[in-house]
GUPA-390688 format. One line per 3 residues: number of its first residue (from 0); for each residue x negated, y, z negated of C-alpha. Coordinates in nm, 2 decimals, padded with zeros to 4 digits, always signed. Example, Ala and Ser with C-alpha at 12.3 -4.5 7.8 and 13.67 -1.06 7.14 Angstrom:
0) -01.23:-00.45:-00.78  -01.37:-00.11:-00.71
END
This chain:
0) +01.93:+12.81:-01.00  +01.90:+12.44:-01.14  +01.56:+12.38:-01.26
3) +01.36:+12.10:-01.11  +01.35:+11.75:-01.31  +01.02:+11.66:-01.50
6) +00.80:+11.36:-01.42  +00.89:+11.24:-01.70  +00.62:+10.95:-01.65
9) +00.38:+11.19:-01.70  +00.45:+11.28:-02.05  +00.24:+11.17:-02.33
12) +00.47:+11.32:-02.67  +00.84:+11.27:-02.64  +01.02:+11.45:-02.89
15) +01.40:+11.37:-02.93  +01.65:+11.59:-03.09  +02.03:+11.59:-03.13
18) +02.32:+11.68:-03.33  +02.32:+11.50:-03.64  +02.58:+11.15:-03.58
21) +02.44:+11.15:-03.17  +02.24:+10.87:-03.29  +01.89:+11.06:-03.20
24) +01.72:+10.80:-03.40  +01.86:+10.52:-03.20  +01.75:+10.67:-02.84
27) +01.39:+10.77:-02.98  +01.37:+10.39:-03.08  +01.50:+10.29:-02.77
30) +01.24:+10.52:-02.56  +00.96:+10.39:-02.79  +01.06:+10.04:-02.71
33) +01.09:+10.08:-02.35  +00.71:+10.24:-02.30  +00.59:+09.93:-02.55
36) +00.76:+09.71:-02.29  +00.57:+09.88:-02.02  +00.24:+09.74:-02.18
39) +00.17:+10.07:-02.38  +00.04:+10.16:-02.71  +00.31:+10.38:-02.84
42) +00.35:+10.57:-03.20  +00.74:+10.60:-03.31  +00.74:+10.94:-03.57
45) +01.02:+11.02:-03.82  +00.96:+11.36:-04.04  +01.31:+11.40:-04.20
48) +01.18:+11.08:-04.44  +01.58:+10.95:-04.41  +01.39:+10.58:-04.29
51) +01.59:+10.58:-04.03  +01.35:+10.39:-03.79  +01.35:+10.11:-04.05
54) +01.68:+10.04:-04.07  +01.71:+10.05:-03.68  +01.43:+09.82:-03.69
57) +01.50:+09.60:-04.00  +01.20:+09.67:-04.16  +01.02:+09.74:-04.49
60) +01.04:+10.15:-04.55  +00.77:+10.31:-04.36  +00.47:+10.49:-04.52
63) +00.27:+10.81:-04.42  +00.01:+10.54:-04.26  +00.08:+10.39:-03.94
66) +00.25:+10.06:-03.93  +00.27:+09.82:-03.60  +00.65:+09.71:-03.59
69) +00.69:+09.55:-03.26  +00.43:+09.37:-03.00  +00.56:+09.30:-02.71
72) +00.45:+08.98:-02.43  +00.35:+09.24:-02.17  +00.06:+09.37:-02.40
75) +00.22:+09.67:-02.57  +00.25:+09.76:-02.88  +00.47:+10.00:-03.12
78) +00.33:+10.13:-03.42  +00.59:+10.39:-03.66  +00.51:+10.58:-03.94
81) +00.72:+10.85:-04.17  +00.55:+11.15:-04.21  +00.47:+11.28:-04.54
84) +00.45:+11.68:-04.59  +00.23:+11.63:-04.94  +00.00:+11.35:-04.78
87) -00.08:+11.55:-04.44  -00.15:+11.82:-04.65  -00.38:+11.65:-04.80
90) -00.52:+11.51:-04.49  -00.60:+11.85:-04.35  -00.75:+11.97:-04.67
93) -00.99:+11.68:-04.64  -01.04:+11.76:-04.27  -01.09:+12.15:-04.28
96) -01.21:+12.12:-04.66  -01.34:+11.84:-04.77  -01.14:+11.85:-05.04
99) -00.90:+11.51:-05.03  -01.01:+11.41:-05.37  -00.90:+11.74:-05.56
102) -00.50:+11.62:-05.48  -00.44:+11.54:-05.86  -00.53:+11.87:-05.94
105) -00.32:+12.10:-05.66  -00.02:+11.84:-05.81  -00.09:+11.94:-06.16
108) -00.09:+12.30:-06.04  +00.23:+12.31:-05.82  +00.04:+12.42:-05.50
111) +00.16:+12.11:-05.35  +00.54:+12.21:-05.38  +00.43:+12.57:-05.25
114) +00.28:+12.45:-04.97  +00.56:+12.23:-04.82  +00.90:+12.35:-05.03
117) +00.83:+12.75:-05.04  +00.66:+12.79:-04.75  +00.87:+12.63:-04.51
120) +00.68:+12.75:-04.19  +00.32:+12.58:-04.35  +00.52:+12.28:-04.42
123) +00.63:+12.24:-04.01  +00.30:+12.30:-03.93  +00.19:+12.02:-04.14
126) +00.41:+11.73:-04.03  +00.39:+11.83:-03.69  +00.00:+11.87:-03.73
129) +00.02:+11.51:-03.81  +00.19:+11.41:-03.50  -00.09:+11.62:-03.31
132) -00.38:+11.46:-03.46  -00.22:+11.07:-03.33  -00.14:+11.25:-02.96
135) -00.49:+11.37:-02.96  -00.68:+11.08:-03.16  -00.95:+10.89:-02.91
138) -01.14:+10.58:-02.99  -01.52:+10.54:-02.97  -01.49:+10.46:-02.57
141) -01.30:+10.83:-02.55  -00.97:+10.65:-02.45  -00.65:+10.78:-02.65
144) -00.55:+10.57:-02.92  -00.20:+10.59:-02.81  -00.03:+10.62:-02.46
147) +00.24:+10.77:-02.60  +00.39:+10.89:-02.93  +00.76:+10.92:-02.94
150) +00.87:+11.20:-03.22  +01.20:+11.12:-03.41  +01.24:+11.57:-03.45
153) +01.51:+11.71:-03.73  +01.84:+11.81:-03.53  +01.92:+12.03:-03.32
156) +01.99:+12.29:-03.54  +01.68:+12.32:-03.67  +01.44:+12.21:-03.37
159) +01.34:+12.53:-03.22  +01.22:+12.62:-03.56  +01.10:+12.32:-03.64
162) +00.88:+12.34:-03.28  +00.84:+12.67:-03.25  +00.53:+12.66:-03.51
165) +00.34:+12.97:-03.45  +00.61:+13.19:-03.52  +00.65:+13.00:-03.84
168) +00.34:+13.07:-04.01  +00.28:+13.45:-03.85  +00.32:+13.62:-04.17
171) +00.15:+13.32:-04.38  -00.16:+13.35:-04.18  -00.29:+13.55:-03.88
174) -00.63:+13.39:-03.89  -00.83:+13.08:-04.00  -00.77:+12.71:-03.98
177) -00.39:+12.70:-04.04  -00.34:+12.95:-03.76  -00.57:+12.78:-03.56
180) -00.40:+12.43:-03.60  -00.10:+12.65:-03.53  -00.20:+12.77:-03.20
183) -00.37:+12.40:-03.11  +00.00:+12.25:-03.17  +00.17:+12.51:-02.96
186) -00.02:+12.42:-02.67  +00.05:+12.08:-02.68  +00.43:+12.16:-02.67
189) +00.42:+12.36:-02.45  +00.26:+12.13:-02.22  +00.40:+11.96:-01.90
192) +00.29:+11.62:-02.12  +00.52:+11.71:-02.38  +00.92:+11.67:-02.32
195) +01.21:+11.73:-02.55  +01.52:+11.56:-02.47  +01.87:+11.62:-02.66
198) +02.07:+11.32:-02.76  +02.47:+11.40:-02.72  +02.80:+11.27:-02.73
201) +03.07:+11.31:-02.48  +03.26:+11.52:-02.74  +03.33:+11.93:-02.71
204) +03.14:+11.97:-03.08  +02.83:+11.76:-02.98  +02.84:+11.91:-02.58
207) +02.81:+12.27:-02.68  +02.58:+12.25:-02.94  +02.37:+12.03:-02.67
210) +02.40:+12.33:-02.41  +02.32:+12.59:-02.71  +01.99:+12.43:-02.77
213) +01.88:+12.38:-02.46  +01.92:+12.75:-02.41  +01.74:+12.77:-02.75
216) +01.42:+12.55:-02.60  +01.45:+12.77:-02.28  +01.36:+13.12:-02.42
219) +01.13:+12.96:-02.68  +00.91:+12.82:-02.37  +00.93:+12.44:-02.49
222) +00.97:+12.19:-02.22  +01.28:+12.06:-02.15  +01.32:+11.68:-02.07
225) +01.62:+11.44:-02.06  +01.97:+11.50:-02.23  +02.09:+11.14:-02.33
228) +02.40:+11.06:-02.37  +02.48:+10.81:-02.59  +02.77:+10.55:-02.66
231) +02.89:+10.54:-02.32  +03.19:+10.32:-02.27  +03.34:+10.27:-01.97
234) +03.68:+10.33:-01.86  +03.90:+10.05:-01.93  +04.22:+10.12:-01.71
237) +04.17:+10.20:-01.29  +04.24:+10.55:-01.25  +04.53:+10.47:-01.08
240) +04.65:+10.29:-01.38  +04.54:+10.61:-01.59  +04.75:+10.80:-01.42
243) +05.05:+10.60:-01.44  +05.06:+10.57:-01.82  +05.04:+10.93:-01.83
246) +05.26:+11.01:-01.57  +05.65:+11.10:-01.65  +05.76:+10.77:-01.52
249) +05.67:+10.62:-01.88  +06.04:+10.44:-01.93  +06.01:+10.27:-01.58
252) +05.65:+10.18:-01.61  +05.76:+10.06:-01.99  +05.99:+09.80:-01.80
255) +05.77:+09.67:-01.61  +05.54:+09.62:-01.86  +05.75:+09.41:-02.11
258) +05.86:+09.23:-01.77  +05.55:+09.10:-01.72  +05.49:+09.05:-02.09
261) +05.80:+08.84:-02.09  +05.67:+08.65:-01.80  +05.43:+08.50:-01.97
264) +05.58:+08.39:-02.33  +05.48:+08.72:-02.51  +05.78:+08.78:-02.75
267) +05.90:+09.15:-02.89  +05.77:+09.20:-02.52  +05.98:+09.62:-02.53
270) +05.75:+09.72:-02.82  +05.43:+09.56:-02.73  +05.49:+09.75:-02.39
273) +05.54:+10.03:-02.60  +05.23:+10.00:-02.78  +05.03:+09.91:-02.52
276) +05.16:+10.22:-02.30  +05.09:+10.45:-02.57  +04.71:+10.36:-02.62
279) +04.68:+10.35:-02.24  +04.76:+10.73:-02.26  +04.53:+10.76:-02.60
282) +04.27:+10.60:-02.35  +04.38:+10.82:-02.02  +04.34:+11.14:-02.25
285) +03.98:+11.00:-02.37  +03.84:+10.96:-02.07  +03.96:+11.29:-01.93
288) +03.76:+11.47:-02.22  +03.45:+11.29:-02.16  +03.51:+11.39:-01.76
291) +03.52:+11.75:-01.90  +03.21:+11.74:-02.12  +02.99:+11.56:-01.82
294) +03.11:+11.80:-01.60  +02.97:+12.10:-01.87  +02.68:+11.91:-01.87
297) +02.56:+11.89:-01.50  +02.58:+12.24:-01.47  +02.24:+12.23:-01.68
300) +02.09:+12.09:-01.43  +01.86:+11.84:-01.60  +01.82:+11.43:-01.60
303) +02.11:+11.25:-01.75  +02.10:+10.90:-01.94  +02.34:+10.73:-02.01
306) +02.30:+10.52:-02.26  +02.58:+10.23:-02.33  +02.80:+10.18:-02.65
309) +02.74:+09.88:-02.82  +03.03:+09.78:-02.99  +02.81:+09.49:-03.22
312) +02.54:+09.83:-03.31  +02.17:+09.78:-03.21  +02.15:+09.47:-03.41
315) +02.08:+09.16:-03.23  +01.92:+09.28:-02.91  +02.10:+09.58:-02.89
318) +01.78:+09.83:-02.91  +01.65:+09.61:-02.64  +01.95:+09.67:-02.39
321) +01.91:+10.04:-02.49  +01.56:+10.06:-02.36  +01.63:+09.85:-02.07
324) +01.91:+10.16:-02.01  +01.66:+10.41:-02.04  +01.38:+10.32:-01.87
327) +01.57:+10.24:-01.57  +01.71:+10.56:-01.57  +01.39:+10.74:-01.59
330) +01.34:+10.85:-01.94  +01.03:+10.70:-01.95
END
C-alpha cells in the first residue's frame, strides 16, 4: 500500500542523503536556498568535513561556527557551517560539564581521538548533537533561531547508522547525559518535522541502492521525505524518432538522412548520417534506461523531484535554477 506523501512544508530539519556522485551536496544547497528565498532563516550542515558546501557556494572553507553565505532580497538568510567531531565535543563538555577550558589537556591525553575515531557511535552522536542544538536553539523572545536547518548527511550507505543514534551508543552508555542527548536526538528524527530525502540518478547502480535505503529508513522508523532525482535531461529525439533510429529500417532511414544532409551543403553527408544515426540509438537506449529506473522508482510510492542537468554545473546561477526546481515541486 503506497504510503501517503509528507507535508513537507511542515518540516523544520531536512536531512539529505544519497549515493556518493548523486550530487547530495548540490540538492541540500539547492533546498537550503529555496527556503532562504522563501524569507527564512535557514542553517546549511556538512559533517563529512569534504567542504563541499564551499565549493558549491564559492566560498572560504567553513568552520565549526556558523557562517551567513547568502542573504536573500525577500528577507531570508542562509547561514552553513562544517561540523567538527573534536570541537562539539568540546561544546558538550562545556554544556554538561563545564569543562570547555580542560581541551588542551584531553588532546595531550588522546581522549579526544577516543572519543570521535574509536568510538564511532559517541562520535555520530556528537555531530549530530550539534545539528540538534541549532534545530532546537531559541532567542531571548522564545522564537527559533532558525526556520529550518538543512543537513548535508554521509551517503547512503552509512545514513541509517549515522541516524540511527541510540543504537549507536547502547553499549557505550545506558544512562547519563550522552544517553540522554541520545534519546533527545532520536526524537527529533523521528519526528513528522524531520524528513530525509535520497538524492539519485536515473542509473540501475544509484536506483537500487536508493530503493535499499529507503527500506533501510523504513524499519529503522526515520521519516521518509522526497527522493530527488538529479541531472535530469530531457529527451532529445520525439519518440517517434527514437523508435526509428532503433528500428531495423536503419539503411533506409540512413538514406534519408544523408539526403537531407545533402540538401543543405553538408558534405561526407553517408557518414555524418551514420554517425548521427548511431548516437540517436546511443540516445534511444539512454532514455529507455532512465524510463526503467523511474518506473522502479514510483513503485515506492513517495514524492519525486526532478531536478534538471545543468550542462555549465551550478556555477553562474545554476544553484538558483535548482532551487527554483525544487521548491516548485514541493521539496520545500
Amino acid at each position: 500500500m503506497p504510503e501517503s506523501h509528507p507535508d513537507l512544508s511542515k518540516v523544520r530539519l531536512h536531512v539529505v542523503t544519497g549515493k556518493g556522485g548523486t550530487g547530495k551536496t548540490t540538492a541540500a544547497a539547492a533546498a537550503a536556498t529555496a527556503l532562504a528565498r522563501q524569507g527564512r532563516r535557514v542553517l546549511l550542515a556538512e559533517v563529512e568535513g569534504r567542504q563541499g558546501i564551499s565549493q558549491t557556494f564559492d566560498v572560504a572553507p567553513l568552520g565549526h561556527t556558523e557562517t551567513r553565505i547568502l542573504h536573500h532580497r525577500a528577507g531570508g538568510e542562509l547561514w552553513a557551517m562544517s561540523v567538527d567531531a573534536k570541537d562539539s565535543l568540546f561544546d558538550y563538555l562545556q554544556k554538561f560539564y563545564k569543562a570547555g577550558r580542560t581541551r588542551a589537556i584531553l588532546e595531550r591525553f588522546g581522549a579526544v581521538d577516543f572519543a570521535t575515531t574509536i568510538a564511532p557511535g559517541v562520535r555520530d552522536v556528537l555531530l549530530i548533537g550539534k545539528i540538534y542544538e541549532a534545530v532546537g536553539r531559541r532567542a531571548k523572545n522564545g522564537q527559533a533561531v532558525y526556520d529550518a536547518v538543512v543537513l548535508d548527511a554521509p551517503p547512503t550507505g552509512r545514513v541509517v547508522r549515522f541516524l540511527n543514534v541510540n543504537a549507536e551508543v547502547a553499549d557505550v552508555a545506558k544512562v547519563g547525559p550522552i544517553r540522554s542527548q541520545a534519546d533527545s536526538i532520536t526524537r527529533m528524527l523521528r519526528s513528522h518535522t524531520t524528513a530525509v530525502h535520497v538524492v539519485t540518478l536515473l542509473e540501475e547502480m544509484p536506483v537500487q541502492e536508493t530503493v535499499d535505503a529507503l527500506g533501510e529508513l523504513r524499519r529503522a522508523g526515520l521519516p521518509v521525505g522526497a527522493i530527488v532525482v538529479n541531472q535530469v535531461r530531457e529527451p532529445l529525439l520525439s519518440d517517434k524518432a527514437m523508435r526509428s533510429v532503433t528500428a531495423a529500417r536503419t539503411a533506409r532511414l540512413a538514406e534519408r538522412v544523408a539526403a537531407d544532409l545533402a540538401a543543405v551543403g553538408v558534405r561526407g553527408s553517408e557518414e555524418v548520417a551514420a554517425g548521427l544515426i548511431a548516437d540517436g540509438a546511443q540516445h534511444a537506449d539512454r532514455v529507455e534506461l532512465e524510463r526503467e529506473q523511474e518506473a522502479i522508482l514510483a513503485t515506492q510510492g513517495r514524492l519525486t523531484v526532478r531536478l534538471p542537468w545543468l550542462p555549465e554545473g551550478t556555477e553562474g546561477g545554476g544553484i538558483s535554477l535548482l532551487a527554483d526546481a525544487a521548491a516548485g515541486q514541493g521539496l520545500v
